[in-house]
VOPAGU-2260 file (C-alpha; in pm, 1 decimal, decimal comma):
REM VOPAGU-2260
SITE   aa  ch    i         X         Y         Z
SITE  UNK   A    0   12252,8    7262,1    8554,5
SITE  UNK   A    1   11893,1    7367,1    8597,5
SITE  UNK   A    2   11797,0    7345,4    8965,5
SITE  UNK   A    3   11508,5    7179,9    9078,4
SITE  UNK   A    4   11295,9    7131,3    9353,7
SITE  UNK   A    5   11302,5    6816,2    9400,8
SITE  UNK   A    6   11645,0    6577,4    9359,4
SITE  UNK   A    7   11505,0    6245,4    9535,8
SITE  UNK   A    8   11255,7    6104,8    9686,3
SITE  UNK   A    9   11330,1    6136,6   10018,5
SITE  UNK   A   10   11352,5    6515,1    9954,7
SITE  UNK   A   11   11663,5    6726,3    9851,2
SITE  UNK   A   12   11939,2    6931,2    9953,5
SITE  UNK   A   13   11881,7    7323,4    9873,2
SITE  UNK   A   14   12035,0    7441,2    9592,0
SITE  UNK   A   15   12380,9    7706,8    9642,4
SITE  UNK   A   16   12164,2    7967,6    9468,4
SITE  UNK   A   17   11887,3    7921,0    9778,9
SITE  UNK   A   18   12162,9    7888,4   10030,7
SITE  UNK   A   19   12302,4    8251,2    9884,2
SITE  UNK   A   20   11975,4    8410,4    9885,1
SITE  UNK   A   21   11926,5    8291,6   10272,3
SITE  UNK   A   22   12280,1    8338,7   10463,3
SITE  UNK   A   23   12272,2    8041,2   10631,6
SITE  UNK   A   24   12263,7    7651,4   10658,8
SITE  UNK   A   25   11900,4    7521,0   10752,6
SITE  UNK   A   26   11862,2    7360,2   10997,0
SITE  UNK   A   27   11540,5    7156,3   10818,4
SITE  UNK   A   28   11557,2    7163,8   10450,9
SITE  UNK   A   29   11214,5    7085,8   10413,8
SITE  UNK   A   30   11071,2    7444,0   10556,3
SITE  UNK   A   31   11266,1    7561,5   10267,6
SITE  UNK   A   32   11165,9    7307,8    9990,5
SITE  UNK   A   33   10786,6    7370,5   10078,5
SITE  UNK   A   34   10850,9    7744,9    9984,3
SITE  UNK   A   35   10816,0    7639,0    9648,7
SITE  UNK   A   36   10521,8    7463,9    9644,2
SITE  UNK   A   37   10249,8    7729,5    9513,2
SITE  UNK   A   38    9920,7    7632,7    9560,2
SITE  UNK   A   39    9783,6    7719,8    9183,4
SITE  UNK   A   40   10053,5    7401,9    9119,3
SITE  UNK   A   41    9763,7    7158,2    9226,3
SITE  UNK   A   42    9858,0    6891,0    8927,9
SITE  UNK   A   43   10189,2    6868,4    9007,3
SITE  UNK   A   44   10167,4    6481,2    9197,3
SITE  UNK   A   45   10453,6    6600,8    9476,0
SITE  UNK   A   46   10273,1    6927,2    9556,4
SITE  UNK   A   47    9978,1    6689,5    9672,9
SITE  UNK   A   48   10172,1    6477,4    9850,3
SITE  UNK   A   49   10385,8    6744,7   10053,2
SITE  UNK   A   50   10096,6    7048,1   10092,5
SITE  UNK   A   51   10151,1    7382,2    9898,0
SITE  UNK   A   52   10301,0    7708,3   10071,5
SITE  UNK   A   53    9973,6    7887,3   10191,5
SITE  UNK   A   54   10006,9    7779,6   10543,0
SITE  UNK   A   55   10414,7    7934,5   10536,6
SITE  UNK   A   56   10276,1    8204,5   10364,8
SITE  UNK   A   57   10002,1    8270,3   10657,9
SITE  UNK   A   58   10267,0    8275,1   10924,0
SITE  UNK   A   59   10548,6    8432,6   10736,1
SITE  UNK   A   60   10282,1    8751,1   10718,2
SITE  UNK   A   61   10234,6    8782,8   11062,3
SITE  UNK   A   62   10624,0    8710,1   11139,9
SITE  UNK   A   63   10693,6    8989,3   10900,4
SITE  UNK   A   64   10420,7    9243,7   11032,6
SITE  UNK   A   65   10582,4    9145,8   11382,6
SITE  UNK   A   66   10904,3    9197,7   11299,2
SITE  UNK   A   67   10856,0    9544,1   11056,6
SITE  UNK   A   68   10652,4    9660,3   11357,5
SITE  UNK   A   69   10928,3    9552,0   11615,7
SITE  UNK   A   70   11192,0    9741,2   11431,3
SITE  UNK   A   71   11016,3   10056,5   11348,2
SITE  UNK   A   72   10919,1   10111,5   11665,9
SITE  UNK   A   73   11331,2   10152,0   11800,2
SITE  UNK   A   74   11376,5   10323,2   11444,2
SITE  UNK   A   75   11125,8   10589,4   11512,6
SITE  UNK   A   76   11094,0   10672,3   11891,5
SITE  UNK   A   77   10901,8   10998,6   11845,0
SITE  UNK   A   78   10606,5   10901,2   11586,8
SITE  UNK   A   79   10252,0   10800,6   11656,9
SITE  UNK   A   80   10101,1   10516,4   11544,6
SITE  UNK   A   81    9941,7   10625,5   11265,8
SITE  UNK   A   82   10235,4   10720,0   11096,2
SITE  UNK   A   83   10434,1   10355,6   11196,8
SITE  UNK   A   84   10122,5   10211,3   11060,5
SITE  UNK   A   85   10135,1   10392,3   10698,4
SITE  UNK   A   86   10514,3   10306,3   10682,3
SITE  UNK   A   87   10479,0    9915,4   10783,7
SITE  UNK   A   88   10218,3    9907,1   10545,6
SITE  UNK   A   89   10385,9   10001,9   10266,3
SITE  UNK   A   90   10700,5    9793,0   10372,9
SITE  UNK   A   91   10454,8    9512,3   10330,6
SITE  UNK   A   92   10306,4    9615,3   10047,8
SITE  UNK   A   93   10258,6    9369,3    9771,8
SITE  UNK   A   94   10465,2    9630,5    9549,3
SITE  UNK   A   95   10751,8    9602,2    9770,1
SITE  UNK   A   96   10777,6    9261,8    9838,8
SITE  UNK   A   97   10787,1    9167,9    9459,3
SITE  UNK   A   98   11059,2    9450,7    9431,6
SITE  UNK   A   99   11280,3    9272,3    9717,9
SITE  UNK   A  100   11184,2    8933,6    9589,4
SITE  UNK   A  101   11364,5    8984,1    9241,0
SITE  UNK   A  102   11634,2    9195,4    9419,7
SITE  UNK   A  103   11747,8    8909,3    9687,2
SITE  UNK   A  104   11686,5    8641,1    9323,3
SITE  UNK   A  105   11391,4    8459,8    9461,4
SITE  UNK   A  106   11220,0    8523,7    9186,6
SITE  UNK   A  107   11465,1    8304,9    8993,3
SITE  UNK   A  108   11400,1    8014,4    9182,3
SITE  UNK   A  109   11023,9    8042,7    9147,9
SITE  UNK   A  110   11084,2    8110,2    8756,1
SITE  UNK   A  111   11229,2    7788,5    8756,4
SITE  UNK   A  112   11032,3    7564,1    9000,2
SITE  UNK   A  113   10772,5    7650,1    8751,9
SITE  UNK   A  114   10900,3    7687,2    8408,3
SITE  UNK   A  115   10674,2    7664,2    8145,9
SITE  UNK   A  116   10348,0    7702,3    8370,0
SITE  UNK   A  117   10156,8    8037,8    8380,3
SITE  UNK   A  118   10230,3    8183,4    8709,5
SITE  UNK   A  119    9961,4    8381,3    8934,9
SITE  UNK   A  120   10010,9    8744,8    8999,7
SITE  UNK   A  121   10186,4    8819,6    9329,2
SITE  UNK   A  122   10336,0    8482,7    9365,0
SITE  UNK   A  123   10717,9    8650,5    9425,1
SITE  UNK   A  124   10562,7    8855,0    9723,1
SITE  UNK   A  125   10359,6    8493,5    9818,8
SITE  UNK   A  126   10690,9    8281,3    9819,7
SITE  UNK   A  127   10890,6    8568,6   10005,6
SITE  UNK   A  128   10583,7    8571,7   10285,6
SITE  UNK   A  129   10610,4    8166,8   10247,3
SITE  UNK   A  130   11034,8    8239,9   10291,0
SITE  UNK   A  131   11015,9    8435,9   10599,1
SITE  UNK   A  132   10783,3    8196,6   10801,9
SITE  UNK   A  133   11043,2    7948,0   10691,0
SITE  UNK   A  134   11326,0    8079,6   10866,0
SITE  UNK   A  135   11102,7    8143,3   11161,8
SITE  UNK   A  136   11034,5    7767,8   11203,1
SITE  UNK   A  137   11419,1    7691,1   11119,1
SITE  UNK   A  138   11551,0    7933,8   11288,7
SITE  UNK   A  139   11349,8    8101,2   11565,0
SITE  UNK   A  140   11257,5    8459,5   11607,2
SITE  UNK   A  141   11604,6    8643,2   11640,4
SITE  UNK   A  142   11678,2    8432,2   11307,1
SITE  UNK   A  143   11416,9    8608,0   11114,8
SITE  UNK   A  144   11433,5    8943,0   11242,3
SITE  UNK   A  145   11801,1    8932,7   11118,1
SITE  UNK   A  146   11715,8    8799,2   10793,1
SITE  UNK   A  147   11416,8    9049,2   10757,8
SITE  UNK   A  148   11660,0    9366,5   10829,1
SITE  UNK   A  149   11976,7    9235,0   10633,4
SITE  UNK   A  150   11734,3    9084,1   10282,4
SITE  UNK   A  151   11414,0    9279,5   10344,5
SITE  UNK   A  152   11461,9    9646,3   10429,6
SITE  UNK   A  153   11833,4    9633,6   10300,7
SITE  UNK   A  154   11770,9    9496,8    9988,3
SITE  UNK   A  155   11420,2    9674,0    9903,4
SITE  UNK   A  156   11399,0   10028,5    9908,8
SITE  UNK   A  157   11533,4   10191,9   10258,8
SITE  UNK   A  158   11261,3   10295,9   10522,1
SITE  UNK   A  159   11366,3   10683,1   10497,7
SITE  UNK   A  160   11348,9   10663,3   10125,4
SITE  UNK   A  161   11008,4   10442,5   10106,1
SITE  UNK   A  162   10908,9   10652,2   10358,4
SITE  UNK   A  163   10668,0   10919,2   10185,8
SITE  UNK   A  164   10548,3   10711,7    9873,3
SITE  UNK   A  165   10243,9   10587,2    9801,6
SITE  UNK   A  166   10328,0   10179,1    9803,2
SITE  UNK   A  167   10030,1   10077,9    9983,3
SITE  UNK   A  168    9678,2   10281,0    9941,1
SITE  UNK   A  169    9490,3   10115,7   10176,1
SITE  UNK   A  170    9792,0   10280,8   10444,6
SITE  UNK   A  171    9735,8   10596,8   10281,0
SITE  UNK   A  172    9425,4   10569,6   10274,9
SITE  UNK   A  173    9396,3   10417,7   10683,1
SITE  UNK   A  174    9591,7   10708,4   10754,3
SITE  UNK   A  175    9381,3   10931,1   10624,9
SITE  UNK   A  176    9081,4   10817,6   10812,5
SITE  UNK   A  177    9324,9   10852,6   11119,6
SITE  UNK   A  178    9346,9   11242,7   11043,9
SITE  UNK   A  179    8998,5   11272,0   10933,5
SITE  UNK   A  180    8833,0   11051,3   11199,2
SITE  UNK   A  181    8670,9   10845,8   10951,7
SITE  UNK   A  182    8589,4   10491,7   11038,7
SITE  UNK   A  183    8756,8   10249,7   10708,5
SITE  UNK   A  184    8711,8    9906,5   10710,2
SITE  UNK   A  185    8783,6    9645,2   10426,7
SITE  UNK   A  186    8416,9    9391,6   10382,1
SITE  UNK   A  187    8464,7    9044,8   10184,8
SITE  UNK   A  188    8189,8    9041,4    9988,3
SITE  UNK   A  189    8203,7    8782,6    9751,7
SITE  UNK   A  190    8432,4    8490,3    9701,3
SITE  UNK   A  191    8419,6    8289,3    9306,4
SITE  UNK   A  192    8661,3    8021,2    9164,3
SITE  UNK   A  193    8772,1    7672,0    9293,6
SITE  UNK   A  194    8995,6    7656,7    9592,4
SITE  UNK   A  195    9315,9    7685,8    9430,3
SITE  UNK   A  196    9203,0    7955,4    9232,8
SITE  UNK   A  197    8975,9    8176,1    9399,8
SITE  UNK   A  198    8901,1    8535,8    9337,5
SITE  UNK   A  199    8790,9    8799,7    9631,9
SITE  UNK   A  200    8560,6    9112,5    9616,3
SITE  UNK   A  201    8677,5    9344,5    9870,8
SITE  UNK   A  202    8438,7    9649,3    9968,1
SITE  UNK   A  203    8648,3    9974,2   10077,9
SITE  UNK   A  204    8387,2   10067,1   10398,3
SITE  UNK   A  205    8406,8   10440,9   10428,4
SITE  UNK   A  206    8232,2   10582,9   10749,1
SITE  UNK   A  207    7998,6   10261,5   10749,4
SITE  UNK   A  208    7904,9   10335,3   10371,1
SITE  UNK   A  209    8020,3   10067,0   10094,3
SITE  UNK   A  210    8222,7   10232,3    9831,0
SITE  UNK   A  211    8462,1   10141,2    9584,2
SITE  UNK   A  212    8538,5    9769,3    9517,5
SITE  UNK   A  213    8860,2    9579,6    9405,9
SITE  UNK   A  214    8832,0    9219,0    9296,4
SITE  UNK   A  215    9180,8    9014,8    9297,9
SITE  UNK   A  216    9327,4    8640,9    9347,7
SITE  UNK   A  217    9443,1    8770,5    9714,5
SITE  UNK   A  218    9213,5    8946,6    9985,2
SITE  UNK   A  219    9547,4    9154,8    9997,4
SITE  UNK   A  220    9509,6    9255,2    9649,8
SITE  UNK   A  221    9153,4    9289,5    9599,9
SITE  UNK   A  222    9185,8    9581,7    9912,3
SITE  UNK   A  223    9459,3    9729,8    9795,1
SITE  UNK   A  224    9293,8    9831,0    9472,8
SITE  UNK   A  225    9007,9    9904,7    9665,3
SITE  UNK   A  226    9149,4   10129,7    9858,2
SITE  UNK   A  227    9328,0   10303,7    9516,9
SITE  UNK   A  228    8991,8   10327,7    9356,4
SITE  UNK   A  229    8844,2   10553,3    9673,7
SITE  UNK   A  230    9186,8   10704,9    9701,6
SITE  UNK   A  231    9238,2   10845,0    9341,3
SITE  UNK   A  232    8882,2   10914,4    9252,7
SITE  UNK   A  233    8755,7   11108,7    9606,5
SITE  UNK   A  234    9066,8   11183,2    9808,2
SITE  UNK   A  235    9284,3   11287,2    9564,2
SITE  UNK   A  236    9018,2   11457,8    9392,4
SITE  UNK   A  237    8887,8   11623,7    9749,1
SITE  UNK   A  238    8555,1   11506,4    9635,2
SITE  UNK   A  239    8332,9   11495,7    9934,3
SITE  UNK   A  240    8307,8   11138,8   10080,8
């Protein structure tokens, strides 16, 4: 039987599939059902009743940071910031957190909370963000950095073998400014598109000049293909910046 969000009115019970993919009871179901709720959903008549995922998916990304941060720091006693920087970032990546989202199945719930409907890029690595705040509200800190180490870094690719690739170009490419003492920053430029549907223009700031621009349905996006435009075109090329 096809699972589905919602089973009554009053809310629902989370399906064994969910339960697997989290390790534990809740404590609240309805952390967990509002997960689900994707905010390019806006016609669905329950979504505007109960509020989307954004707000979960806002704390879940600082939980995670937190927690990736937390963890690398006892992993790696010896290295400098820089370096724990480049290898949270591309733990957070949007690459990665798609990869660990179809590993741990959460894509297969999303696939069928909204079967049939076109879904927006990046919405695995969205609901996993959305998933982690979850069990911080249910469960508490110690609950999350559990579930982060045991369904995050164990089921995505392992720190020391994630280590060295390129994941995340705006890391690689923050690093680089480390080494080089070059000041990057990411500008918003430009925002288009209703609220549910917006898209961002992100401006890679090189030493205080604008360069390269990435345009995406996330600010995370838009700068990480920022940052891959500067990356692959001057850094790679060891064109003068």
């Amino acid at each position: 039987m096809k699972w589905r969000l919602f089973r009554s009115r009053n809310g629902s019970r989370l399906s064994p599939e969910y339960i697997n993919i989290l390790g534990f009871r809740p404590k609240n179901d309805a952390y967990f059902e509002l997960v689900l709720r994707d905010r390019g959903q806006q016609s669905n008549g329950q979504i505007k009743r109960y509020g989307d995922n954004e707000r979960l998916e806002f704390l879940g990304d600082a939980i995670l940071d937190a927690i990736i941060s937390h963890i690398l720091y006892n992993k790696f006693p010896d290295r400098k910031e820089g370096s724990l920087s480049h290898t949270r970032a591309t733990l957070v990546s949007r690459k990665h957190l798609q990869i660990v989202a179809k590993n741990i199945g959460l894509c297969d719930l999303v696939d069928q909370t909204f079967s049939g409907k076109i879904k927006r890029k990046g919405i695995y690595g969205d609901a996993l963000e959305a998933l982690v705040g979850a069990v911080y509200l249910d469960q508490g800190y110690d609950g999350a950095y559990d579930f982060v180490l045991n369904k995050i870094l164990n089921q995505g690719e392992l720190i020391d073998e994630i280590d060295g690739a390129i994941l995340s170009h705006k890391a690689k490419l923050l690093e680089w400014g480390q080494q080089t003492k070059t000041l990057v920053k990411f500008k918003l430029i430009k925002e288009d598109g209703e609220p549910h549907n917006k898209v961002y223009s992100i401006q890679a700031m090189i030493g205080g000049e604008p360069k390269s621009i990435g345009k995406a349905k996330t600010i995370k996006e838009a700068e990480e293909i920022a940052a891959e435009k500067f990356y692959q075109k001057v850094i790679l090329e060891e064109k003068p910046v």
